[in-house]
Kinemage of the C-alpha trace (Angstrom):
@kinemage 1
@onewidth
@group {chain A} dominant
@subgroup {mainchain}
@vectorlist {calphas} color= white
{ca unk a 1} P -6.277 -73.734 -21.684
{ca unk a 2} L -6.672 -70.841 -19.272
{ca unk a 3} L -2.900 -69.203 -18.672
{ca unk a 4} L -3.676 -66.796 -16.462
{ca unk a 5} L -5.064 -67.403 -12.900
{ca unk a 6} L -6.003 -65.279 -10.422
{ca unk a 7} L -7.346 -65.961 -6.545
{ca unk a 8} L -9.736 -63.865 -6.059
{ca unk a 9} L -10.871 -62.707 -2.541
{ca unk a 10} L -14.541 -62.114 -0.751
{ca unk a 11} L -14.395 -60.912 2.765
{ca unk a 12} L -17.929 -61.154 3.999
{ca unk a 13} L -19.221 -59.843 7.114
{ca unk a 14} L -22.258 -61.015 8.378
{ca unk a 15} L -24.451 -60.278 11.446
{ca unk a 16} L -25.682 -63.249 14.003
{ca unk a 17} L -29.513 -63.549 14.230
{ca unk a 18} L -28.855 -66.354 16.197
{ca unk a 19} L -26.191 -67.980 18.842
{ca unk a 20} L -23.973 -70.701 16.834
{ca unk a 21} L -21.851 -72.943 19.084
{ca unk a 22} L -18.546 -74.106 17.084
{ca unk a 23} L -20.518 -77.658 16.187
{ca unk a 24} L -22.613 -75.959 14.087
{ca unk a 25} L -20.365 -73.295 12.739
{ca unk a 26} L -19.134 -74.872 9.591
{ca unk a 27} L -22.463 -76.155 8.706
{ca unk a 28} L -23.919 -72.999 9.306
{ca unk a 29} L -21.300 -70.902 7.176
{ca unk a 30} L -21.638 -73.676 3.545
{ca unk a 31} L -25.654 -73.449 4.467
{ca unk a 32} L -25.501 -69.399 3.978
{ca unk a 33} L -23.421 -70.146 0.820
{ca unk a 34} L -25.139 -72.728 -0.665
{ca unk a 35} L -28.687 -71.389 -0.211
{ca unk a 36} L -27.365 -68.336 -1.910
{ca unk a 37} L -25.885 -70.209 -5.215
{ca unk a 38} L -29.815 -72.363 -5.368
{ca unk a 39} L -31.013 -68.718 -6.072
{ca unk a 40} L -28.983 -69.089 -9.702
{ca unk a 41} L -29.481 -72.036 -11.874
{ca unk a 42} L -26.433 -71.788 -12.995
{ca unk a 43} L -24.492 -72.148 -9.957
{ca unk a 44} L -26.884 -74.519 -8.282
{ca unk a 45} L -26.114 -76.718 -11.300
{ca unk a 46} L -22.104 -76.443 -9.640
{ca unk a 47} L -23.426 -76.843 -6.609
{ca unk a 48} L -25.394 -80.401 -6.864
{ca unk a 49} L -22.611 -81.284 -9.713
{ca unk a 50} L -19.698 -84.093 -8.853
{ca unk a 51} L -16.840 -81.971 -9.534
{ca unk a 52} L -14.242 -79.858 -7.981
{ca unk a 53} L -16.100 -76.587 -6.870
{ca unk a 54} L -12.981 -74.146 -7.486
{ca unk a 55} L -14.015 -72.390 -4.083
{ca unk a 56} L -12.689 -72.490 -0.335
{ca unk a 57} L -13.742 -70.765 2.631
{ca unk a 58} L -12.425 -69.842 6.085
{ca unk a 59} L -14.482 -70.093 9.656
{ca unk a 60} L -15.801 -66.367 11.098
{ca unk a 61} L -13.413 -64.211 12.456
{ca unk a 62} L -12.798 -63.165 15.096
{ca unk a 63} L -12.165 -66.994 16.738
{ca unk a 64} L -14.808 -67.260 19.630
{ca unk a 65} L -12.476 -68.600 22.351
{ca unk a 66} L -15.604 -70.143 24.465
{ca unk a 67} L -16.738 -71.825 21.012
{ca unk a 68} L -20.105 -69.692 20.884
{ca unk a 69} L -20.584 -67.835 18.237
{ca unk a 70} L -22.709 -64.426 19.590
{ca unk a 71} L -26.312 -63.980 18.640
{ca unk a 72} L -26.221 -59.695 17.358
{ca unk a 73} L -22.199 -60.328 16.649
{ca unk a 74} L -19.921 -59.379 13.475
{ca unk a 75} L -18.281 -61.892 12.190
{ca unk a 76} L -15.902 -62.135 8.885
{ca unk a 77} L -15.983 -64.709 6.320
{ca unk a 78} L -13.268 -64.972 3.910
{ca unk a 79} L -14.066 -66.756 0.839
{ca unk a 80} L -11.490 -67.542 -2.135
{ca unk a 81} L -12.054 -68.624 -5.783
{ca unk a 82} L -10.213 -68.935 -8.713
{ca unk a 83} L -13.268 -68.891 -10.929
{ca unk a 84} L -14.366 -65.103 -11.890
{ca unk a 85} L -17.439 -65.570 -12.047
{ca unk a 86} L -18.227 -66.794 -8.873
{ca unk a 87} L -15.881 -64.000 -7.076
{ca unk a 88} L -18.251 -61.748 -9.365
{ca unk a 89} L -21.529 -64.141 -7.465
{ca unk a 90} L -20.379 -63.762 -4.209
{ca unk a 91} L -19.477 -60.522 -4.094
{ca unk a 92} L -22.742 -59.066 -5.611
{ca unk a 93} L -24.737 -61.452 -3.132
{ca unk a 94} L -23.971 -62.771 -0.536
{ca unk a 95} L -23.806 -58.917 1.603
{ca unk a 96} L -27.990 -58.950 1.065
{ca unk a 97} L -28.422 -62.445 1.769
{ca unk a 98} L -29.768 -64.252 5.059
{ca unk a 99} L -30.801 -67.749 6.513
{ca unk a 100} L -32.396 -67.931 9.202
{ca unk a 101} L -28.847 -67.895 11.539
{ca unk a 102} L -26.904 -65.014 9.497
{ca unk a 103} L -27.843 -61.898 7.566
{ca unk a 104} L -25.168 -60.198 4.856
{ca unk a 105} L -23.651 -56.857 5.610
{ca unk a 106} L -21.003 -56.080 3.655
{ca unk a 107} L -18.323 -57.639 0.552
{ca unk a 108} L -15.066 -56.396 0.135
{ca unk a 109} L -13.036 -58.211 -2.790
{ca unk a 110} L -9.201 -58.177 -4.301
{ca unk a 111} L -6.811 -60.203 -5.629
{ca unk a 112} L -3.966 -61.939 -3.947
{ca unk a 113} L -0.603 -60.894 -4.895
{ca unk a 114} L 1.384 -63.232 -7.137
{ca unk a 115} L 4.648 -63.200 -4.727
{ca unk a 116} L 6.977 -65.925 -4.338
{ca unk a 117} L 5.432 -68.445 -1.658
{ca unk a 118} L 7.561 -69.499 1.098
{ca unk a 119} L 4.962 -71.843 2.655
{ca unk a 120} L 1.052 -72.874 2.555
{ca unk a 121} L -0.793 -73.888 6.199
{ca unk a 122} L -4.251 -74.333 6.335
{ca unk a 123} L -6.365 -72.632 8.543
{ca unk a 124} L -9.577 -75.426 8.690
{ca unk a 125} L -9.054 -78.954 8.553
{ca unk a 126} L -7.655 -80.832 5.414
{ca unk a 127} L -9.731 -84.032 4.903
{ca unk a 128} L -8.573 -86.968 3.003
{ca unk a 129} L -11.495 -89.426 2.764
{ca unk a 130} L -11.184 -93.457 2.981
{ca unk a 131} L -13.472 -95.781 3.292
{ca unk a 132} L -12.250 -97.006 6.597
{ca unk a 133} L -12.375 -93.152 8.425
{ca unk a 134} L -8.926 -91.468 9.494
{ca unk a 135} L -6.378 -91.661 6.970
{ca unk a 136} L -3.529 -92.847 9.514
{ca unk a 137} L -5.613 -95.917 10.316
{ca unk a 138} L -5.435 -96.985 7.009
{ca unk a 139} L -2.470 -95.382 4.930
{ca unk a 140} L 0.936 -94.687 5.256
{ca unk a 141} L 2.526 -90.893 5.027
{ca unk a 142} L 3.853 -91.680 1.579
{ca unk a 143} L 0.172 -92.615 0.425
{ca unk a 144} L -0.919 -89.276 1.998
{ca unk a 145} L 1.667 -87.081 0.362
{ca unk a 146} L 0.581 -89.340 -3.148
{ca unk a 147} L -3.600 -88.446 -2.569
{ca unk a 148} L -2.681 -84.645 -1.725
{ca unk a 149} L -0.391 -84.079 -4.599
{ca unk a 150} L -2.929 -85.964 -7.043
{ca unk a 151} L -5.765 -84.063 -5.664
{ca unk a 152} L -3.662 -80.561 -6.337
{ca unk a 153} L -2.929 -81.380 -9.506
{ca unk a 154} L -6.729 -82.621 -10.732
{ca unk a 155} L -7.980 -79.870 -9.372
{ca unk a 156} L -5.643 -77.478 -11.545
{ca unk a 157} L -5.748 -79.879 -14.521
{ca unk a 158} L -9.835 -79.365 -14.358
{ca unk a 159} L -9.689 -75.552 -14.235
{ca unk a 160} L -7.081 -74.777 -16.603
{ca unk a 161} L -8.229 -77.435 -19.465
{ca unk a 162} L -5.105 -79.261 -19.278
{ca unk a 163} L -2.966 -81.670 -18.441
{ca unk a 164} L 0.246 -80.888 -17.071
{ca unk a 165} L 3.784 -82.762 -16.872
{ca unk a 166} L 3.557 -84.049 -12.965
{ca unk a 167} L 7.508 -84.386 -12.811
{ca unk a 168} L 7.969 -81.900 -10.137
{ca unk a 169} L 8.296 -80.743 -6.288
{ca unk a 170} L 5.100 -79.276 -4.648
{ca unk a 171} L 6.762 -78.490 -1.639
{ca unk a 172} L 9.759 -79.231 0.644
{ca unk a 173} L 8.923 -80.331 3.320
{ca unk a 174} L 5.182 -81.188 5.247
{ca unk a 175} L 4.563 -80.337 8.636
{ca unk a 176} L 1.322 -81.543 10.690
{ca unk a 177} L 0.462 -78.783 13.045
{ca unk a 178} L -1.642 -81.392 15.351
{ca unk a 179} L -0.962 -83.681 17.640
{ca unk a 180} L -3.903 -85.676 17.585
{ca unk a 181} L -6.545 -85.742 14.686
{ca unk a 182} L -8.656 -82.336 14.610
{ca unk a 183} L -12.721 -83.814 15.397
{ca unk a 184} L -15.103 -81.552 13.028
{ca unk a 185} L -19.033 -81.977 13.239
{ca unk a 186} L -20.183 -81.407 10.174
{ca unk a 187} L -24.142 -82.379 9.208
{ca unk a 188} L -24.338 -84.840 11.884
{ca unk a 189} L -21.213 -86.667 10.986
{ca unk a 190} L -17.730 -86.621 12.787
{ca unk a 191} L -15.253 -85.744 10.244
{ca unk a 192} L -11.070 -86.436 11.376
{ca unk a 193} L -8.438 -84.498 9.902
{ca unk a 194} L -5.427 -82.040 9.939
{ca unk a 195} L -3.601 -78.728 9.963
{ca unk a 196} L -0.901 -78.707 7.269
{ca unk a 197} L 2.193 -76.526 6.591
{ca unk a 198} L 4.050 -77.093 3.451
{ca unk a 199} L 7.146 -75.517 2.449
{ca unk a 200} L 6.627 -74.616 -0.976
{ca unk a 201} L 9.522 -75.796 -3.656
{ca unk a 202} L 11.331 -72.838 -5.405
{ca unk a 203} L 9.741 -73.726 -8.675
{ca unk a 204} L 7.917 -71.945 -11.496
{ca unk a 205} L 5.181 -75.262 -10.958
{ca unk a 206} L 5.289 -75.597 -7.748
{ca unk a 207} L 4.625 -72.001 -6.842
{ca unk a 208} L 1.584 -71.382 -9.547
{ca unk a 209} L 0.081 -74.642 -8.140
{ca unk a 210} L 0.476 -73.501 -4.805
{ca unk a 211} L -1.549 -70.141 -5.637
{ca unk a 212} L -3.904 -71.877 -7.318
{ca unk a 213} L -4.791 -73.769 -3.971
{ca unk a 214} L -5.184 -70.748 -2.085
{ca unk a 215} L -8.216 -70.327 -4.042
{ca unk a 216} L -9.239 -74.216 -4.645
{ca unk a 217} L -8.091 -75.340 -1.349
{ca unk a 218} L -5.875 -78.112 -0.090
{ca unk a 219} L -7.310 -81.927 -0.541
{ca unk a 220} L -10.798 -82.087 -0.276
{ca unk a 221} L -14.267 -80.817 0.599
{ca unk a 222} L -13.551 -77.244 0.549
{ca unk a 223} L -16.288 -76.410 -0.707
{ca unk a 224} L -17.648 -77.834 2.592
{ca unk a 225} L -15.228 -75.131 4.558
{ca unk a 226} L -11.986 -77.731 4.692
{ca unk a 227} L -8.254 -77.445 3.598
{ca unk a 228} L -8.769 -73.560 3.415
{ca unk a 229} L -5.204 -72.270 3.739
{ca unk a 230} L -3.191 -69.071 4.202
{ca unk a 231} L 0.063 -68.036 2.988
{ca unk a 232} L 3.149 -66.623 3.608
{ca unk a 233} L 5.394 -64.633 1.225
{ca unk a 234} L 9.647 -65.128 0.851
């Protein structure tokens, strides 16, 4: 079982060869990832595998507020992992690698402060996936609340080796920061979800899991830049 996890930090800035308009961004942003991890066999084997990716990753900043992302602009990435070796990966990579939209510049890396967590609120979209589209269609909140816990904890249970006791509070209280679903293009197919704040329970569980998803992400695809989340310290 692995005790001791850190979130690990990549701040990538990258240089525009071409204009992206906000459609496109989050495409754009996993294509310059993942065509960087199909250089490695080893982490083109995580890539293509069915798992839980133990990566999240923001949109650029600075926030475009026409939604066109500048051909010749600077633009930040933030990336977070709780798996060493790919903080290791990304930072030794990704600032000398391009696609045909983006070319690397620079990598600065840390790790986040263990701090008590007052609340969690993600920054791009948390997706919860049915078979019948937007969750609220098809679920109630309870339901929601059930598949974002279970995801949390499968997630940790996968990258720790374990299995832990489930009898306890994630969070306080869950706040959706939308008013109507948030649309998001993503390789030709419109994707519905949300932006989350949770109030983080006062908990020795609730607070490691709650780190932990600053690296893994909240609910799913964020490997696919959803549920990537900021924080902010009691």
């Amino acid at each position: 079982m692995k005790n001791n996890i850190n979130v690990y930090e990549i701040r990538v800035k990258v240089f525009l060869l071409q204009e992206i308009p906000l459609n496109f961004l989050q495409s754009s942003i996993t294509d310059f990832i993942d065509s960087a991890m199909g250089e490695e066999e080893a982490f083109l084997n995580l890539h293509e595998a069915n798992c839980f990716k133990g990566y999240s990753l923001s949109l650029f900043y600075p926030v475009e507020k026409d939604k066109l992302y500048k051909k010749e602009g600077i633009y930040t990435i933030t990336i977070r992992t709780v798996d060493i070796k790919l903080a290791r990966f990304f930072s030794e990579t990704l600032y000398n690698h391009n696609t045909p939209y983006m070319k690397g510049l620079t990598a600065e890396n840390r790790v986040l402060p263990k701090k008590t967590i007052g609340e969690i609120y993600s920054l791009t979209s948390t997706i919860v996936k049915t078979e019948n589209g937007y969750w609220k269609n098809v679920m109630s909140l309870k339901e929601y609340e059930r598949r974002l816990f279970e995801n949390a904890v499968k997630k940790y249970n996968q990258f720790t080796e374990s299995k832990i006791d489930e009898d306890f509070q994630l969070y306080t209280n869950i706040e959706f920061l939308n008013k109507k679903p948030v649309c998001v293009q993503y390789k030709g197919i419109k994707l519905l979800g949300d932006k989350i704040n949770l109030k983080v329970a006062d908990n020795p569980r609730a607070q490691e899991l709650a780190y932990f998803l600053l690296g893994a992400g909240l609910c799913e695809m964020n490997s696919r830049g959803f549920g990537f989340c900021n924080y902010r310290w009691i």
